[in-house]
C-alpha positions, -999 to 999 in steps of 0.1 A, spaced: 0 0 0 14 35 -9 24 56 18 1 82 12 -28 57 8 -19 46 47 -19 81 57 -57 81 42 -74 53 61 -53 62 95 -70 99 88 -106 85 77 -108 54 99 -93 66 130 -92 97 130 -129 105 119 -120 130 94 -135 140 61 -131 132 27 -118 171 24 -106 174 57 -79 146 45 -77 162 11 -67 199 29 -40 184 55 -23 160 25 -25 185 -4 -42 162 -27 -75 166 -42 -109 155 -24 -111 125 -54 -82 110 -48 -86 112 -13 -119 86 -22 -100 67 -50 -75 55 -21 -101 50 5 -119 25 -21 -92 11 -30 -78 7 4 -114 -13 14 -110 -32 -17 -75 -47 -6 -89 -54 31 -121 -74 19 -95 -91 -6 -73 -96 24 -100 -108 50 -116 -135 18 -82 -150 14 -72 -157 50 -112 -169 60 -104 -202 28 
């Protein structure tokens, strides 16, 4: 996962912030901000379906 990508969930998931909240304290724009946040779900669902086989 791309270091900036990290920095995304830690900001959205545990820190409670907003799509442009994270966008603002990054400086990257408020869509990529939600590109890597679906991606970064994507990878964890992947993750979680391989380990529960």
């Amino acid at each position: 996962m791309d270091p900036v990508q990290s920095q995304v969930v830690e900001m959205r998931f545990f820190g409670g912030l907003s799509t442009e909240e994270i966008a603002c304290a990054l400086g990257i724009a408020p869509r990529t901000v939600g590109r890597y946040w679906a991606s970064a779900r994507l990878w964890l669902l992947r993750e979680m379906s391989r380990v529960e086989k």
